[in-house]
C-alpha positions in Angstrom: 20.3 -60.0 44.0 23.0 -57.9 42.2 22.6 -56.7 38.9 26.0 -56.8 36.4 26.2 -54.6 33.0 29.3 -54.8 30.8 30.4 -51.2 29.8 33.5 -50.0 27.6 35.7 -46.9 28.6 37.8 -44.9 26.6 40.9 -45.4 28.9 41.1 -49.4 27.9 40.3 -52.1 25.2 38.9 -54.8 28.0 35.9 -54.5 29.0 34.8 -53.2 32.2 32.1 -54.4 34.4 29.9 -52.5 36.3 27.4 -53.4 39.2 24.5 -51.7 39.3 22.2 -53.1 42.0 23.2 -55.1 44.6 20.5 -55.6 47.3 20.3 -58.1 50.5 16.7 -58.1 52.4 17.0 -56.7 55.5 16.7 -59.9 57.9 19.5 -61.9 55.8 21.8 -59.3 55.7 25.2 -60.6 57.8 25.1 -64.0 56.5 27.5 -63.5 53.8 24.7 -63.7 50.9 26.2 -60.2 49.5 29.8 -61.7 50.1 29.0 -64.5 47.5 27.0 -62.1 45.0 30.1 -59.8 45.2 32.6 -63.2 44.4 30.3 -64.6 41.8 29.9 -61.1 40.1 34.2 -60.6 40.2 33.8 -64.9 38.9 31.4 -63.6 35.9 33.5 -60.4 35.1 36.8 -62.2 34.8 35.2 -64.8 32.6 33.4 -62.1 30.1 37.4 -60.6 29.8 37.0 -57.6 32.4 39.8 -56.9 34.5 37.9 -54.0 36.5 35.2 -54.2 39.0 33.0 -51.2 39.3 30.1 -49.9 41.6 28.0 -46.5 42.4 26.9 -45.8 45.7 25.9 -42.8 46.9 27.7 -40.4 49.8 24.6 -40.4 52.3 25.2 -41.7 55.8 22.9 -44.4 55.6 25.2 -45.7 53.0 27.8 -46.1 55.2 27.7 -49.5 56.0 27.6 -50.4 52.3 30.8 -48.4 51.9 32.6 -50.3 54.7 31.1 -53.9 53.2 32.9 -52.4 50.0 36.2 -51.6 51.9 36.3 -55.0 53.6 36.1 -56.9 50.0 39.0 -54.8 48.5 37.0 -51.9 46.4 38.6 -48.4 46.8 37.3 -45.1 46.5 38.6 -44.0 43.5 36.7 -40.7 41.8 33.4 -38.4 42.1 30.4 -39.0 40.3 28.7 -35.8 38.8 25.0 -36.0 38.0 22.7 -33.1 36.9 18.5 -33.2 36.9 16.8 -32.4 33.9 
């Protein structure tokens, strides 16, 4: 599944969308399910007037394989993120 949500930023007027979840079960994973979540997402963003892509994921090794999915579909690393418990 991958969940979208359309944000604003201060830097532009278009809108810019942001995925928030995307998630493959385990024993699917390498058929190219996330590939076509990814392209239907960029497909839904374009049509709701975004012409940015965005997505969180966190620095921890186990992400790395996420990171390199990421890499192979064109996202770049392109900031921090800064978070504070409360």
């Amino acid at each position: 599944m991958v969940g979208l949500r359309q944000l604003y930023s201060y830097e532009g007027d278009d809108p810019v969308i942001q995925i928030s979840a995307l998630v493959t079960k385990t024993e699917y994973r390498g058929l190219g399910i996330g590939k076509e979540l990814i392209k239907q997402a960029e497909k839904w963003a374009r049509e709701n007037g975004a012409n940015v892509i965005v997505l969180t994921s966190g620095n921890r090794p186990e992400h790395e394989e996420a990171h390199q999915f990421y890499k192979h579909l064109g996202y770049t690393v392109s900031g921090f993120r800064f978070s504070k418990r409360l």
